[in-house]
C-alpha positions as CSV (number, residue, x, y, z in Angstrom):
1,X,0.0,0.0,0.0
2,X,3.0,2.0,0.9
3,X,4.6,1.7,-2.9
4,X,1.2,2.6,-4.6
5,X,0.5,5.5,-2.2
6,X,-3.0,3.8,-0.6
7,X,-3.9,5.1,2.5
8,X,-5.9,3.9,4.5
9,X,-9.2,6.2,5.7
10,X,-9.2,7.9,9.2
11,X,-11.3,6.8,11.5
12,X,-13.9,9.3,12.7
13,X,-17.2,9.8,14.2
14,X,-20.0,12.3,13.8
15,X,-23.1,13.2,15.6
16,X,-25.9,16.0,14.7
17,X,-26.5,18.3,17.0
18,X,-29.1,21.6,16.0
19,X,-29.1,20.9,12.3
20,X,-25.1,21.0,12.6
21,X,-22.9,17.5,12.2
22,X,-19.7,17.4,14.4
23,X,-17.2,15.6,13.3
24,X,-14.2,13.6,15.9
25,X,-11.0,12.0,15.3
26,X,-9.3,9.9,17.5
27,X,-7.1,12.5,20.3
28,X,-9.3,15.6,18.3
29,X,-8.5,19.0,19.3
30,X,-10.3,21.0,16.5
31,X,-13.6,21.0,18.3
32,X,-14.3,24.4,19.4
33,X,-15.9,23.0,22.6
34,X,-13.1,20.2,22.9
35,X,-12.5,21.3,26.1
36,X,-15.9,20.7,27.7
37,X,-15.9,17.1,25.8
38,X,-12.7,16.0,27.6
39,X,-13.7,16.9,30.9
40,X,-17.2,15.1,30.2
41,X,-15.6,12.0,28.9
42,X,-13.6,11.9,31.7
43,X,-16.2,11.9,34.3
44,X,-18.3,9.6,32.0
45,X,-15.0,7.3,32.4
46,X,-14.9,7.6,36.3
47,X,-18.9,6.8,36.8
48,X,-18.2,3.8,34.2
49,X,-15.4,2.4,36.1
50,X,-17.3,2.9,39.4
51,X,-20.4,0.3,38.1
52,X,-17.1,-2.1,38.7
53,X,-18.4,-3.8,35.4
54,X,-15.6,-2.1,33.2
55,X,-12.2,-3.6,32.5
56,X,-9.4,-1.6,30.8
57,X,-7.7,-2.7,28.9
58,X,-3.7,-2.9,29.8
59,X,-2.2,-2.9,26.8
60,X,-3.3,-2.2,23.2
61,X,-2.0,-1.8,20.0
62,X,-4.5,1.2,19.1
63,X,-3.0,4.7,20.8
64,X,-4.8,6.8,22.4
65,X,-8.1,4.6,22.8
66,X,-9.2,6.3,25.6
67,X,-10.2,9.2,23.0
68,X,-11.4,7.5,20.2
69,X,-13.7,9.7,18.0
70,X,-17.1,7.5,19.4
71,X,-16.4,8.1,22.7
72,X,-15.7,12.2,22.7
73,X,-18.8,11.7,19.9
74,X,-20.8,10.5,22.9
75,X,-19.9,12.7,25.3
76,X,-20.6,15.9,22.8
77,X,-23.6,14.3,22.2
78,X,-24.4,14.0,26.3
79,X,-23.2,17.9,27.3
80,X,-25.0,19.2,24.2
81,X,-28.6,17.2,23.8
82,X,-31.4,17.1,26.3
83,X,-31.1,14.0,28.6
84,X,-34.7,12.8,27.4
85,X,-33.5,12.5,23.7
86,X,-31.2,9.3,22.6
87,X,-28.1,9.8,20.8
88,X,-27.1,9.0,17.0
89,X,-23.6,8.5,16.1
90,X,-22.2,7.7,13.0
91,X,-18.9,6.1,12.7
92,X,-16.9,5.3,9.4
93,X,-15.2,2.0,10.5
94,X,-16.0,-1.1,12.7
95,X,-16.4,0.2,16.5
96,X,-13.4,-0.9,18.7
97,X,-14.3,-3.5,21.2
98,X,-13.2,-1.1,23.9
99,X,-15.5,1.6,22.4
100,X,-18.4,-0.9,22.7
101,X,-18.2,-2.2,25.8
102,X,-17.8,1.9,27.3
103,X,-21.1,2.5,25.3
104,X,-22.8,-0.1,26.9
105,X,-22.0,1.4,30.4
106,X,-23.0,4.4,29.3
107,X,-25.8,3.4,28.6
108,X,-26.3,1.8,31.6
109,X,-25.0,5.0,33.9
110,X,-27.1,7.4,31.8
111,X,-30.4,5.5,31.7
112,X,-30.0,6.6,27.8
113,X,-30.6,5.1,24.1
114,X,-27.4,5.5,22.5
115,X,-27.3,4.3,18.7
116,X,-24.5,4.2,16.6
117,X,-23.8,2.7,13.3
118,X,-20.7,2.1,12.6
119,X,-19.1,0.9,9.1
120,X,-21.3,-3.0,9.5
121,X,-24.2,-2.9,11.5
122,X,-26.4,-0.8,13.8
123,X,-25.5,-0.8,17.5
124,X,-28.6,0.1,19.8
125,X,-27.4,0.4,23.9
126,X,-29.9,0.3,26.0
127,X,-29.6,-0.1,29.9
128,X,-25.7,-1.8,29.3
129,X,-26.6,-3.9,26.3
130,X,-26.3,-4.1,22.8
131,X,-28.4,-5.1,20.0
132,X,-25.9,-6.6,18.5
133,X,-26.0,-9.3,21.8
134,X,-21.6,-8.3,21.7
135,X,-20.9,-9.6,18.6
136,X,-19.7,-6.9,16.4
């Protein structure tokens, strides 16, 4: 791929908030309220670990998977929607197993529909699980 100049596409995630779509990369920084996001998906991260359900993982060949683009996608969508409305992401590629099992919790923590297709199937979280019964 290299020789031939293929790249492979970014992966990124994007949510619609007031007629506008927001769009995250992994580690973004070009959000104007980027700020905000981080310290949400931080505390979403502390409540999630709290359930004593969640698991990180220790050692991962993706960088920076604590700020995958679904997860600060999610927690624009959380500081920005009301808390009676579920939330619609889009992703580009397949979800990261990580990503999914934080969804779930959030879903769980937030009493919240969370749905997000990423790039095979429809993922609907509701009260920690999945639609897709974890097999992504």
């Amino acid at each position: 791929m290299k020789v031939k100049g293929i790249r492979n596409s970014p992966g990124c995630s994007w949510i619609e908030v007031d007629n506008s779509v927001h769009v995250f990369t992994v580690d973004d920084t070009n959000h104007p309220q980027i700020k905000k996001i981080y310290i949400k998906l931080e505390e979403m991260m502390k409540k999630i670990e709290h359930t004593g359900r969640y698991i990180s993982p220790i050692s991962s060949p993706h960088r920076s998977q604590k700020y995958h683009s679904e997860k600060l996608a999610f927690a624009f969508g959380l500081l920005s929607l009301p808390s009676w409305m579920p939330l619609y992401v889009m992703k580009n590629l397949r979800v990261y197993h990580d990503c999914h099992s934080v969804i779930k919790l959030l879903s769980f923590i937030t009493s919240r529909e969370l749905i997000m297709r990423d790039g095979f199937r429809f993922h609907h979280f509701k009260d920690g699980v999945c639609s897709c019964k974890d097999y992504w």
